[in-house]
C-alpha positions, 0 to 999 in steps of 0.5 A: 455544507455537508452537515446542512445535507445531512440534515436535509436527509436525515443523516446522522453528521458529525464534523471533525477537526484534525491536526496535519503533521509537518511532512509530505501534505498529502500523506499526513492528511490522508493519515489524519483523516483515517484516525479521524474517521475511525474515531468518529465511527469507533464512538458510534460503535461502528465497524464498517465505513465507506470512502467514495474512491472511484476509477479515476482514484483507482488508475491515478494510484497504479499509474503513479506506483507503475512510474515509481516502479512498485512490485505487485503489492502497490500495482494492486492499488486501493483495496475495495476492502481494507482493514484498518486500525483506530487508536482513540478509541481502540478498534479495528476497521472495515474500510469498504470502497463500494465506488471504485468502477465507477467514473468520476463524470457519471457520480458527478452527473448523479449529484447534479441530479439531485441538485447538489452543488458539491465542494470543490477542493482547490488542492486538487488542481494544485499541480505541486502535487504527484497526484494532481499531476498523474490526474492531468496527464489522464485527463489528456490521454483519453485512450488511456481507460481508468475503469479497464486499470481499475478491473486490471488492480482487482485482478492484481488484487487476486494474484497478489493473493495467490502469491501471499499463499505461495510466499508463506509456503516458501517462508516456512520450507526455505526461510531458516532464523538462527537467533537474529540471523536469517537464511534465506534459501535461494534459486526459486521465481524472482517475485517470490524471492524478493517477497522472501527477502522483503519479509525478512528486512521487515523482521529485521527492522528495515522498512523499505520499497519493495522495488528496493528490495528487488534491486538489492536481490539482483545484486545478490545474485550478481554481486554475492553481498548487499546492504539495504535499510541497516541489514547485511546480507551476503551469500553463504553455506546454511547447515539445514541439518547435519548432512546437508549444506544448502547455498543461501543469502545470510541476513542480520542487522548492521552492527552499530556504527563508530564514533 
């Protein structure tokens, strides 16, 4: 159907067939459609695509990453710009959203309006899915305005800005490595300690939640130790130089297991 409307107006169409890796559905077909897309325009010699995301799109996903309990990063929602990586061929891409304020009704009233009959997906009714579930709930709540959590991501998309800047200025005056062994400085905000924290996991190998790692800052704080996605941490004296003793959180990979 979309290759005979391209024809119809004259726009360059290529269909691509994709592989879904086993795992969570919705996931890794959102993976396999982004490789298919960059490798499509990559071979065209593209650097920039659109998605067509809209508000409804844009409030499902801070709705359901507010339920999950997400930090600012996730309550930012879809990027209105995004980079993104092909491997096949190798390049880098510009992801542009241009329709995120827009409501689902009014693109489909302008589709209509020029007399096309859309495809309609029989997954997004398939209750199954988080996201079919968040979209049914805000279709029920009709006080609840997609287009007002919309300029409420971008707004977070600011702040999270904001907040990368202050976070690589306490990295640089209060994160300290000694080998494979980090010193994390501690007694500033909440966001920015756990944004430091969360940091160093990643350097350290653990991929995690963020809203894991502001648990795992509480207990620090509570309880002066703590273990998150394979690495130790626990309070401790960090030597920053020969006259000064600074309290901070020691961080290092768990030491292999015994069998």
């Amino acid at each position: 159907m979309v290759a005979r409307l391209c024809a119809d107006l004259k726009v360059p169409h290529e269909t691509v067939e994709v592989t879904v890796e086993p795992g969570n559905l919705q996931d890794r077909a959102r993976e396999a459609r982004y490789e298919a897309l960059c490798g499509a325009f990559g071979r065209r010699g593209a650097e920039v695509f659109a998605t067509a995301h809209h508000a409804e799109d844009q409030a499902e996903t801070v709705l359901m990453r507010l339920n999950r309990g997400s930090g600012l990063s996730g309550l930012a929602g879809i990027r209105a710009r995004r980079i993104v990586f092909g491997e096949n061929p190798l390049g880098e891409y510009l992801v542009v959203r241009p329709l995120l304020h827009w409501r689902r009704t009014e693109l489909a009233q302008i589709v209509a309006d020029a007399g096309i009959d859309p495809v309609r997906d029989p997954s997004n009714d398939d209750t199954r899915f988080d996201r079919v579930q968040m979209r049914q709930a805000l279709a029920e709540t009709p006080w609840l305005d997609p287009q007002a959590i919309a300029r409420s991501a971008a707004y977070l998309q600011d702040a999270e800005e904001a907040v990368d800047d202050a976070v690589l200025d306490a990295s640089h005056r209060y994160v300290f490595w000694e080998g494979e062994v980090a010193f994390v400085h501690w007694g500033h905000a909440r966001l920015i300690q756990t944004e430091l924290v969360g940091r160093v996991l990643s350097d350290l190998g653990a991929e995690v939640p963020r809203s894991a790692v502001a648990q795992m800052v509480e207990q620090l704080k509570t309880d002066g130790h703590a273990t998150l996605g394979g690495v130790m941490a626990k309070r401790a004296w960090h030597q920053k130089d020969p006259l000064t003793q600074v309290d901070a959180w020691r961080f290092e990979r768990e030491p292999p297991r015994k069998t």
